[in-house]
Backbone as a ProteinNet text record, in pm:
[ID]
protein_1_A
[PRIMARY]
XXXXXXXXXXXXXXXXXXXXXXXXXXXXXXXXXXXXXXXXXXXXXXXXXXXXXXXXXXXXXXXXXXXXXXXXXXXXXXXXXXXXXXXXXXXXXXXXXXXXXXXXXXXXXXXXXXXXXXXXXXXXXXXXXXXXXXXXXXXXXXXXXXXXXXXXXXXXXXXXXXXXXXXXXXXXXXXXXXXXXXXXXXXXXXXXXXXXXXXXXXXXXXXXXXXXXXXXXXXXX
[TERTIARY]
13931.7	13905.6	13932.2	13986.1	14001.8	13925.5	13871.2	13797.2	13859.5	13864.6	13906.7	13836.8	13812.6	13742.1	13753.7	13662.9	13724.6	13519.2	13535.9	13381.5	13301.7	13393.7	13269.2	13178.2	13087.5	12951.4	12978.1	13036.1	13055.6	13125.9	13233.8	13344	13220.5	13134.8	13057.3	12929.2	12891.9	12806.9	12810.4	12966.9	13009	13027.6	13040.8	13114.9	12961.7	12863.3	12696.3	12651.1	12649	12621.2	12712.5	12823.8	12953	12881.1	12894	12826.5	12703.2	12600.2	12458.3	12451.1	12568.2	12508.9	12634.7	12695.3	12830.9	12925.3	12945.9	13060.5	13158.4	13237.8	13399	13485.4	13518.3	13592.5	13740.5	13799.3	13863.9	13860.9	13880.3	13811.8	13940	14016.9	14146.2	14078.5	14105.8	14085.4	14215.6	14141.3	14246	14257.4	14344.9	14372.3	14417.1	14383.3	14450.2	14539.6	14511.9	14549.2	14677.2	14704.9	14833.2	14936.1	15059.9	15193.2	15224.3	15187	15288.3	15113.4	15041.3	14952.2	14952.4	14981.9	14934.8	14967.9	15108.6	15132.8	15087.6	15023.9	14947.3	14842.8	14770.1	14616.3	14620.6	14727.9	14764.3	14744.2	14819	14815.1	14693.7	14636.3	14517.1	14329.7	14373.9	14305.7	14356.4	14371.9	14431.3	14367	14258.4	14194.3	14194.7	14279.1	14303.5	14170	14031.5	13929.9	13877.1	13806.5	13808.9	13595.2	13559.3	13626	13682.5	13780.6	13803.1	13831.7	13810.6	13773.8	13855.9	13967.8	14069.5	14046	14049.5	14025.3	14150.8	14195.6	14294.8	14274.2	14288.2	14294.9	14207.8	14187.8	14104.1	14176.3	14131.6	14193.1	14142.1	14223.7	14119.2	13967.4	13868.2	13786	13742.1	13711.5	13634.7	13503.7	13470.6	13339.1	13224.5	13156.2	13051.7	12941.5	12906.6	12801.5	12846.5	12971.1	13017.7	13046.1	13126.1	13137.2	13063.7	12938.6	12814.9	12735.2	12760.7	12707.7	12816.7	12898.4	13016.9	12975.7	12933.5	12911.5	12791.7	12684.1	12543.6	12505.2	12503.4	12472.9	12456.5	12322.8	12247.2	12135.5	12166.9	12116	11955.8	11906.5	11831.2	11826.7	11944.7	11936.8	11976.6	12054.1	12103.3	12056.8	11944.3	11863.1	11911.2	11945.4	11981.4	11852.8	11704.2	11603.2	11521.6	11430.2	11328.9	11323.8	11331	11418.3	11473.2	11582.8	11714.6	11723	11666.5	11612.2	11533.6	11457.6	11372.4	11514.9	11596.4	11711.1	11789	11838.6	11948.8	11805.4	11698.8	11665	11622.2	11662.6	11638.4	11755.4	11858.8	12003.5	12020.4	12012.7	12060.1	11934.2	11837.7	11768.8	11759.2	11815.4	11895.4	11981.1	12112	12221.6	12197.8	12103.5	12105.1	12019.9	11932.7	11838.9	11844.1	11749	11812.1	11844.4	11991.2	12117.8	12208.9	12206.8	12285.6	12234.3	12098.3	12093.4	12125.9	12100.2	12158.2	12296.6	12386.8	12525.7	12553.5	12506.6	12499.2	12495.4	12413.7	12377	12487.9	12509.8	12620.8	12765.1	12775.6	12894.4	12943.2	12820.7	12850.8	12889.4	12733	12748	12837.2	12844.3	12927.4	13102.4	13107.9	13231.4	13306	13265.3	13371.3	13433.1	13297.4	13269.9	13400	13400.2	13521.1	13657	13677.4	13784.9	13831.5	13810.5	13801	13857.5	13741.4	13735.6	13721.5	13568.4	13569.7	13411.7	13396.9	13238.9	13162.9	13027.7	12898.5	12862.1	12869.3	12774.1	12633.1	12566.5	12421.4	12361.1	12424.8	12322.4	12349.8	12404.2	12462	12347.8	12333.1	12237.4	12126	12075.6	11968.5	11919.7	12045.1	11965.1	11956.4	12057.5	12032.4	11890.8	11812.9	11714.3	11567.2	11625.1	11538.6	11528.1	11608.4	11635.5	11591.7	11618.3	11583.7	11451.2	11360.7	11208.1	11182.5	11215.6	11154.7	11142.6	11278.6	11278.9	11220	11230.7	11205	10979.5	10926	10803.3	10744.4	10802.6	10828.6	10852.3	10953.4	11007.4	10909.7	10839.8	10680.4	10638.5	10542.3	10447.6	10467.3	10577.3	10632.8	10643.3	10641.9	10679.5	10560.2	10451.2	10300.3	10225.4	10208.8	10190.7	10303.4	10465.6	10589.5	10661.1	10736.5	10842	10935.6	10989.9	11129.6	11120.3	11180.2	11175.1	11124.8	11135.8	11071.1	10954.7	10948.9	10813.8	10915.6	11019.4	11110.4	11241.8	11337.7	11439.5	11546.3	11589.1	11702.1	11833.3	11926.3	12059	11992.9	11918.1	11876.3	11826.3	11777.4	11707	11882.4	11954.3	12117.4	12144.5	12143.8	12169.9	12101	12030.7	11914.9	11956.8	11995.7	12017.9	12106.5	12203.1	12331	12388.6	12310.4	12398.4	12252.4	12193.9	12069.2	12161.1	12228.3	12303.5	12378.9	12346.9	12462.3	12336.6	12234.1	12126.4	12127.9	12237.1	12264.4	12337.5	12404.1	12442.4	12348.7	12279.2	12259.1	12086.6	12045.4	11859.1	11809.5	11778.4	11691.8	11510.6	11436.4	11346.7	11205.6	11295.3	11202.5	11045.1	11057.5	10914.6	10809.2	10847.8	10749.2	10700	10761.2	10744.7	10705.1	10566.3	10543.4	10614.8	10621.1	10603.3	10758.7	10824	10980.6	11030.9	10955.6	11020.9	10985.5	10897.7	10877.6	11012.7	11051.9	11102.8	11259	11292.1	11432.1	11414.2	11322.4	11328	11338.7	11298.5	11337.5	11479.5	11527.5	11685	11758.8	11668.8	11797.1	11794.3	11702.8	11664.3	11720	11807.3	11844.4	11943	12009.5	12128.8	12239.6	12361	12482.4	12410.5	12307.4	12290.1	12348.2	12319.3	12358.8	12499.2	12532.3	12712.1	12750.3	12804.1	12878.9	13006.8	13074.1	13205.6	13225.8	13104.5	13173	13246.6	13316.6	13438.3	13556.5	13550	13616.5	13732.3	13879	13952.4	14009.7	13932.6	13904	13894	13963.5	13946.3	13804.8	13744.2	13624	13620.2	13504.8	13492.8	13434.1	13553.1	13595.1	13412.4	13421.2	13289.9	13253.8	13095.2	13108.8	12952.1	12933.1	12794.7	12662.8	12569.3	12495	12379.5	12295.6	12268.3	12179.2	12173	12062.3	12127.4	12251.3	12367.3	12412.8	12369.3	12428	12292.2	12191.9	12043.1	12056.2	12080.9	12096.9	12213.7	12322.7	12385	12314.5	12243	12214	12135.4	12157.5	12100.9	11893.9	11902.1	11762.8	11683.4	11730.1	11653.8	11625.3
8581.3	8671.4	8815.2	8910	9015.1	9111.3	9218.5	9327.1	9435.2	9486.3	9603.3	9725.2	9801.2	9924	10076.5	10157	10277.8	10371.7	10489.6	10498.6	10543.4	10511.9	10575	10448.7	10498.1	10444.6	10273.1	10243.9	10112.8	10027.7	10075.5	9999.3	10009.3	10100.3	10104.6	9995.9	9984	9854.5	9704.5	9692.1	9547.6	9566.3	9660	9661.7	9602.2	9714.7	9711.6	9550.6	9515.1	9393.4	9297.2	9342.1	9184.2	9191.7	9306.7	9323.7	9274.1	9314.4	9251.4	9095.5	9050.3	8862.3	8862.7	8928.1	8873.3	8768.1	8819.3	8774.8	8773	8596.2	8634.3	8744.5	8831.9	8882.3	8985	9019.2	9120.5	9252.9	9332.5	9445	9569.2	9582	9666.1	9822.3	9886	10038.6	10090.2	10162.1	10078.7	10274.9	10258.8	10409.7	10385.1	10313.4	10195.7	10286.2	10445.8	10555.6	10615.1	10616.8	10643.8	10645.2	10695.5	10616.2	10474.4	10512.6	10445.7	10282.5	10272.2	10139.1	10145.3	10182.6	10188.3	10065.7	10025.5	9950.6	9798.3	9792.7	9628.9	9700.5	9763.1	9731.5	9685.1	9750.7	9766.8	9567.1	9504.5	9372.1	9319.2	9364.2	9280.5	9335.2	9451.5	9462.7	9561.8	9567.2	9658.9	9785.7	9760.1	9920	10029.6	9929.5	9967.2	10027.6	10012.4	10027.8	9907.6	10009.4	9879.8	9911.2	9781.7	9695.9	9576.6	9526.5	9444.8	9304.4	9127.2	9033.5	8957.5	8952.9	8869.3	8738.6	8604.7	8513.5	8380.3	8347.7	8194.5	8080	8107.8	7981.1	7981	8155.3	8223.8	8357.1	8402.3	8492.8	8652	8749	8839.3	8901.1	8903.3	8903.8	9060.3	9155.9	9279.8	9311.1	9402.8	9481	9455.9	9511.5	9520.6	9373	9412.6	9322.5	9143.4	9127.6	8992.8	8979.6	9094.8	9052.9	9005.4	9065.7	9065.9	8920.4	8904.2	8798.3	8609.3	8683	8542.3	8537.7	8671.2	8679	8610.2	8633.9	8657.8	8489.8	8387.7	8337	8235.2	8160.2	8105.8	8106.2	8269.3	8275.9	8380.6	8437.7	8528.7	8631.2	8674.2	8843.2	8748.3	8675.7	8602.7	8485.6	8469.5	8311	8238.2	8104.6	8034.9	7947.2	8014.4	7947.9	8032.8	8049	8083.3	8259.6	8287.1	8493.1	8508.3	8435.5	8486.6	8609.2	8523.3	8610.2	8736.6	8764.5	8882.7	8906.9	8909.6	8959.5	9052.4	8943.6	9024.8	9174.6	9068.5	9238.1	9292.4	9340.7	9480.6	9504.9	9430	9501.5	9572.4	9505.2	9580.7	9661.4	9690.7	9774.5	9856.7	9858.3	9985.6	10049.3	9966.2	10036.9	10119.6	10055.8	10166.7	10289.9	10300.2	10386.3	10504.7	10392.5	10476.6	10479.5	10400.4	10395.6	10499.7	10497.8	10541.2	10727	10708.9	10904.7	10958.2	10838.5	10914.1	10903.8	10845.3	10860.8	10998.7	11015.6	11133.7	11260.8	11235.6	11372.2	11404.2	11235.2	11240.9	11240.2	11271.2	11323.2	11429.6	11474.5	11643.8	11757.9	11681.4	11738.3	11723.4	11554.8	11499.9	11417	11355.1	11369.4	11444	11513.3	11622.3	11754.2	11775.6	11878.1	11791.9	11664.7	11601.2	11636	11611.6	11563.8	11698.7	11797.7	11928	11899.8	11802.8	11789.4	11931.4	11968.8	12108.5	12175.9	12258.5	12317.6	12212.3	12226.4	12194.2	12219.7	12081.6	12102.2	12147.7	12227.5	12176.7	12152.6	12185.9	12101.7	11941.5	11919.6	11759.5	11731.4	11829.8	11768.1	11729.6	11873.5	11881.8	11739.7	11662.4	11561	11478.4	11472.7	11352.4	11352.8	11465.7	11440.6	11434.2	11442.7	11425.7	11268.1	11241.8	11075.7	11000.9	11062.8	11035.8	11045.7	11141.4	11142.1	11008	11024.5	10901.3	10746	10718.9	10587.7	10601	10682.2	10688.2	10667.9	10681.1	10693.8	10538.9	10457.4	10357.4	10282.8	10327.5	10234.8	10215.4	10376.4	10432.6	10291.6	10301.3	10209	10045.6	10014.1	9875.9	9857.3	9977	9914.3	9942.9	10021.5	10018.3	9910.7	9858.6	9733.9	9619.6	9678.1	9586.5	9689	9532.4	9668.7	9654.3	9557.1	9534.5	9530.1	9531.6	9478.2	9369.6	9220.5	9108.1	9100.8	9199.3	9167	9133.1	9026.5	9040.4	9099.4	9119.7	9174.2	9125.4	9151.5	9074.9	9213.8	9117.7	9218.2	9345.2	9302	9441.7	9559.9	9535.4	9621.3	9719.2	9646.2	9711.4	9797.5	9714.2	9781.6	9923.8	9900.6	10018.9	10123.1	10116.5	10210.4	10255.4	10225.3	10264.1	10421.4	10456.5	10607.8	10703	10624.9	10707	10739.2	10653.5	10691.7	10811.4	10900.7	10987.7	11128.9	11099.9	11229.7	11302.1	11336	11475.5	11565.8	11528.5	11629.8	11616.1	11501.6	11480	11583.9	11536.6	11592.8	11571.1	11426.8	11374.6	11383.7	11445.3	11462.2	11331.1	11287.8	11134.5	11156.4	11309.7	11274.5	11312	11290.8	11324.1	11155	11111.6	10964.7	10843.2	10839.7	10817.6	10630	10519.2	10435.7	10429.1	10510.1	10466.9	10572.8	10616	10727.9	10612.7	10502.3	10420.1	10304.9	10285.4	10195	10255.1	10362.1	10427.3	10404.7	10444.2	10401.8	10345	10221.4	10068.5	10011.6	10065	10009.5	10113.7	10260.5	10354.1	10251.5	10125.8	10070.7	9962.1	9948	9799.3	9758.4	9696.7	9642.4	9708.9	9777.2	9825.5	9944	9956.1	10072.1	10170.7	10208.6	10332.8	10409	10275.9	10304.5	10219.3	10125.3	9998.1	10012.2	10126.2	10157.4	10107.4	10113.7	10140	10067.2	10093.2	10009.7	10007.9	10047.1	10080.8	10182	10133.8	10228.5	10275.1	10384.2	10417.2	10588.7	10680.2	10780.5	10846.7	10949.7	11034.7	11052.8	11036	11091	11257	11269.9	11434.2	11486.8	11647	11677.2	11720.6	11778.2	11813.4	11899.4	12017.4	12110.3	12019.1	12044.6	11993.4	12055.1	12031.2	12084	12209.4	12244.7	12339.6	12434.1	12478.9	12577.3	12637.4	12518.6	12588.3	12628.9	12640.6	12677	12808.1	12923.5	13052.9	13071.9	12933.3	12946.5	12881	12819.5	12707.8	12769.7	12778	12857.6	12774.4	12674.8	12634.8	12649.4	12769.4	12789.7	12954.7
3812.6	3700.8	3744.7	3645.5	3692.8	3572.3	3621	3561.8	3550.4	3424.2	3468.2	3385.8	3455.5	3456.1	3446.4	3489.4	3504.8	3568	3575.5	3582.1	3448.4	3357.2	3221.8	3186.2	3103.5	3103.2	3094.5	2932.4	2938.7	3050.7	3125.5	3215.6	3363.4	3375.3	3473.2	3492.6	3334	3354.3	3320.3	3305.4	3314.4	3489.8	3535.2	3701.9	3799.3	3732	3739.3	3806.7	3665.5	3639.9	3707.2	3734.2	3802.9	3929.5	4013.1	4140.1	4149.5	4088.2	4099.6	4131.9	4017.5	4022.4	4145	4206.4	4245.4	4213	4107.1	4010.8	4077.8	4072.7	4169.3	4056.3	4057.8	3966.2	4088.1	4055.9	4136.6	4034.5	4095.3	4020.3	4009.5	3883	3853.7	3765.1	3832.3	3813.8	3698.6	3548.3	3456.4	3366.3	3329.3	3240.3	3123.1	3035.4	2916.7	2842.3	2826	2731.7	2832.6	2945.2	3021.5	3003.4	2976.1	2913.4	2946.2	3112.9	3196.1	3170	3132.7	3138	2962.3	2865.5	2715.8	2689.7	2696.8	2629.3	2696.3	2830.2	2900.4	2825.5	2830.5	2740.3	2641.5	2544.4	2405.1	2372.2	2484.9	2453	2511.8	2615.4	2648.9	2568.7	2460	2372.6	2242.5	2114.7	2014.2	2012.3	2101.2	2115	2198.5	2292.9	2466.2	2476.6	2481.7	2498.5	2648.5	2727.8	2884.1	2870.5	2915	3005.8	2947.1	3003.3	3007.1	3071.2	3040.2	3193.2	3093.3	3223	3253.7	3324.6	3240.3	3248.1	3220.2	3358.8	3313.3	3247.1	3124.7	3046.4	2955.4	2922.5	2815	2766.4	2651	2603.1	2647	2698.5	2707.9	2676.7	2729.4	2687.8	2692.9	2580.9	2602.7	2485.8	2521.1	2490.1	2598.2	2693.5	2795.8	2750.5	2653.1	2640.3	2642	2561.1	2568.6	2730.5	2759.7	2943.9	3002.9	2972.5	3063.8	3034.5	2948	2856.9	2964.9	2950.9	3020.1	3149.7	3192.3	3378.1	3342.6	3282.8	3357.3	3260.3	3155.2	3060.1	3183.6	3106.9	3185	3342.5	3376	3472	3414.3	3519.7	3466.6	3402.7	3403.1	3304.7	3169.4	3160.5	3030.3	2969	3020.7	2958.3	2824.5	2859.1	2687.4	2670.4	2701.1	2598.2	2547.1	2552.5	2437.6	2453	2586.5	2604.5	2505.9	2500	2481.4	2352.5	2250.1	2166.7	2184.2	2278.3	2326.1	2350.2	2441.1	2547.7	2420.5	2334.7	2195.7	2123.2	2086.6	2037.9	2087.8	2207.1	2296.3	2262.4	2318.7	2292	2165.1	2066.9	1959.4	1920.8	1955.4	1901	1999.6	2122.4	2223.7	2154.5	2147.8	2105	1981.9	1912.3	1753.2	1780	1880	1915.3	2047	2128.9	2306.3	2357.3	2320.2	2401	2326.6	2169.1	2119.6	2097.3	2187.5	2153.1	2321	2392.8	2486.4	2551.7	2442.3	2428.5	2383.7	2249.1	2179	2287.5	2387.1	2459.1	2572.3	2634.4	2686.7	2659.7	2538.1	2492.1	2513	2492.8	2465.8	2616.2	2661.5	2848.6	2909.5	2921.9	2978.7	2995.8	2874.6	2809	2823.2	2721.9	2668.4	2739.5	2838.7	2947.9	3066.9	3104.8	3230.1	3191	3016.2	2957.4	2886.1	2908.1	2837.8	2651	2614	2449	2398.8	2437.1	2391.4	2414.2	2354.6	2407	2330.2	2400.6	2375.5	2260.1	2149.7	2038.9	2073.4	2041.3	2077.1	1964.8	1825.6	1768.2	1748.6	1792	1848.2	1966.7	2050.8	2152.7	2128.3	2041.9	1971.8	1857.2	1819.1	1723.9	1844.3	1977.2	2031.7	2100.7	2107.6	2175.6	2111.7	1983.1	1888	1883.1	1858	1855.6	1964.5	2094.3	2223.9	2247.7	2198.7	2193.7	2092.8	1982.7	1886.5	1955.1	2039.7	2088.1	2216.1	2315.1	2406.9	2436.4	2265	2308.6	2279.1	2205.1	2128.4	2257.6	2401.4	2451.1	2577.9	2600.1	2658.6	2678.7	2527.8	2500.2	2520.8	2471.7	2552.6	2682	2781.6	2901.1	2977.4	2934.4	2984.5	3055.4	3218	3206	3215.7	3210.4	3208.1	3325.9	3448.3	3534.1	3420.7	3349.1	3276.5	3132.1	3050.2	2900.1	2848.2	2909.1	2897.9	2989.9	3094.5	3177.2	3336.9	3292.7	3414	3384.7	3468.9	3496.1	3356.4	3313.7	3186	3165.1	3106.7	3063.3	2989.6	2889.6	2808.3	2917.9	3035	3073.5	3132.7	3115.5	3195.8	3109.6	2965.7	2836.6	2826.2	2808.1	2759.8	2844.6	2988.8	3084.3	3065.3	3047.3	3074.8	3063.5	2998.8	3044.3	3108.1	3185.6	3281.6	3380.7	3454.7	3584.1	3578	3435	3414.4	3397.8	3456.7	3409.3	3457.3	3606.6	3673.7	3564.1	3472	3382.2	3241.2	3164.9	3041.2	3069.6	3220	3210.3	3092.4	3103.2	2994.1	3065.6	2948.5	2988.4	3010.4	3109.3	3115.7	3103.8	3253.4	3278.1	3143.8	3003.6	2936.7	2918.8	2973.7	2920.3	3093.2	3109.9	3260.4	3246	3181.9	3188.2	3209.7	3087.4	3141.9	3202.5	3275.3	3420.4	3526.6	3546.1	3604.6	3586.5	3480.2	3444.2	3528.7	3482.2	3514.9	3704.5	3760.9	3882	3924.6	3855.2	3913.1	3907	3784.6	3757.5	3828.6	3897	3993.6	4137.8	4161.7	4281.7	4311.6	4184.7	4189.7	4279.8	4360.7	4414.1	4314.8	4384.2	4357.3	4191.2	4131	4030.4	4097.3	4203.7	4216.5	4231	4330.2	4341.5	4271.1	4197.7	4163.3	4240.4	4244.7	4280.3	4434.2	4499.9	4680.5	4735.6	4751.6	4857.7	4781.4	4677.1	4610.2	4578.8	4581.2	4573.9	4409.4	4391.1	4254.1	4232.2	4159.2	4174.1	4142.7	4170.2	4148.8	3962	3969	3763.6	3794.4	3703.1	3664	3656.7	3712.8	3728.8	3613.5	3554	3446	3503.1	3428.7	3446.7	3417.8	3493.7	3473.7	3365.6	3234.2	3163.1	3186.1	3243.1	3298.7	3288	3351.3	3396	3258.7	3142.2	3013.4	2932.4	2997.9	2932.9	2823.1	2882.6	2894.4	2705.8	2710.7	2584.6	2500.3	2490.9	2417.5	2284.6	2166.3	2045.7	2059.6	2108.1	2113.6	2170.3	2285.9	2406.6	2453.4
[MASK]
+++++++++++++++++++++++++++++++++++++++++++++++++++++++++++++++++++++++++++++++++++++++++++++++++++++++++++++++++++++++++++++++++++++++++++++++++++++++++++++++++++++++++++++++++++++++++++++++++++++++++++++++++++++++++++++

C-alpha cells in the first residue's frame, strides 16, 4: 500500500495514525496541485485532494477518515461492536464543531500565513474562537474523569485533535479548559503524535507567525 501525503493537517493524520498501528504502507510525499504531479492525482482522485491509500486490487482510496478507518477497522481505535457507534459520533460531532473551529483559526494563522493566501482575517478568528469556546467547554465536561473520548484510546480521539499539533501558531487557549488541556497532553504523548514525519524524506512545512506576534494588529485586542 502506498500513502500519500504531505504535512498539512489532514495528510498528517492519516500518516499519525498509519505509524501508530504500524501500518505496512510506504509512505509518498505528494504535491497533487504541481504541474509536473496534477495530472497522477487528477486520476488517483478528481479533487487531487491527499491523503491518499493506494491499494492493489482496490480503487484509490481518499479522505483521512475512510483511510483511517481501512488502517485501523477492527482493532482498537476502530471497533466493529457496540463503540463503534460512540467512535462515529465523536467524529462527526468533531468535525461540525471542534475540529471545524479550530480549522477556522488555522486557516487564518496558519494556512494562509505558509501559502501567502493573504492577511489575517481576524474577524474569522474571532468566530473561530467563539466556536472554539462553545465546543471546547462541552468537550471539558465529557472528558472530566475520561483520559480519551470513550474512556479508552479510539480514532475520534485522532479526529478531534487534529489540528492541536498546529498550536505553535493557532494558541488555542486550552488552559481555560483543565480536562482537555489534560486530554491534549496525552494525544501530544502518544507514539509518532509528535513527529509522524521522522525518518522521513519530506520537505519542512512553510513557517508561519505564531499568533501572539500579530497581537498588537488584531482589531480585538
Amino acid at each position: 500500500m502506498i500513502l500519500h501525503v504531505s504535512r498539512n493537517p489532514n495528510p498528517r493524520l492519516a500518516l499519525t495514525v498509519a505509524r501508530f498501528l504500524g501500518a505496512p504502507v510506504a509512505v509518498q510525499y505528494a504535491e497533487p496541485f504541481a504541474p509536473h504531479q496534477a495530472a497522477t492525482y487528477r486520476a488517483l482522485n478528481p479533487s487531487q485532494l491527499i491523503p491518499i491509500l493506494e491499494e492493489p486490487g482496490h480503487p484509490p482510496l481518499w479522505e483521512a477518515d475512510a483511510i483511517c478507518c481501512r488502517l485501523a477497522m477492527g482493532g482498537d481505535l476502530w471497533p466493529l461492536d457496540r463503540r463503534l457507534p460512540e467512535v462515529i459520533r465523536w467524529i462527526s460531532w468533531g468535525k461540525a464543531t471542534f475540529v471545524a473551529a479550530t480549522e477556522l483559526i488555522h486557516w487564518e494563522l496558519g494556512t494562509k500565513q505558509r501559502y501567502g493566501i493573504g492577511p489575517v482575517d481576524w474577524a474569522g478568528v474571532e468566530r473561530g474562537l467563539a466556536d472554539f469556546h462553545r465546543a471546547a467547554a462541552q468537550l471539558d465536561a465529557h472528558l472530566r474523569g475520561r483520559e480519551f473520548l470513550l474512556g479508552a484510546l479510539s480514532y475520534a480521539d485522532f479526529r478531534m485533535a487534529t489540528f492541536l499539533p498546529y498550536d505553535d501558531v493557532t494558541e488555542l487557549p486550552l488552559t481555560d479548559y483543565p480536562a482537555l488541556q489534560a486530554w491534549a497532553g496525552r494525544m501530544g504523548a502518544l507514539p509518532h503524535w509528535a513527529d509522524p514525519f521522522a525518518g522521513l524524506d519530506m520537505p519542512a512545512l512553510p513557517q508561519a507567525p505564531a499568533r501572539s506576534s500579530y497581537r498588537r494588529h488584531s482589531p480585538a485586542e
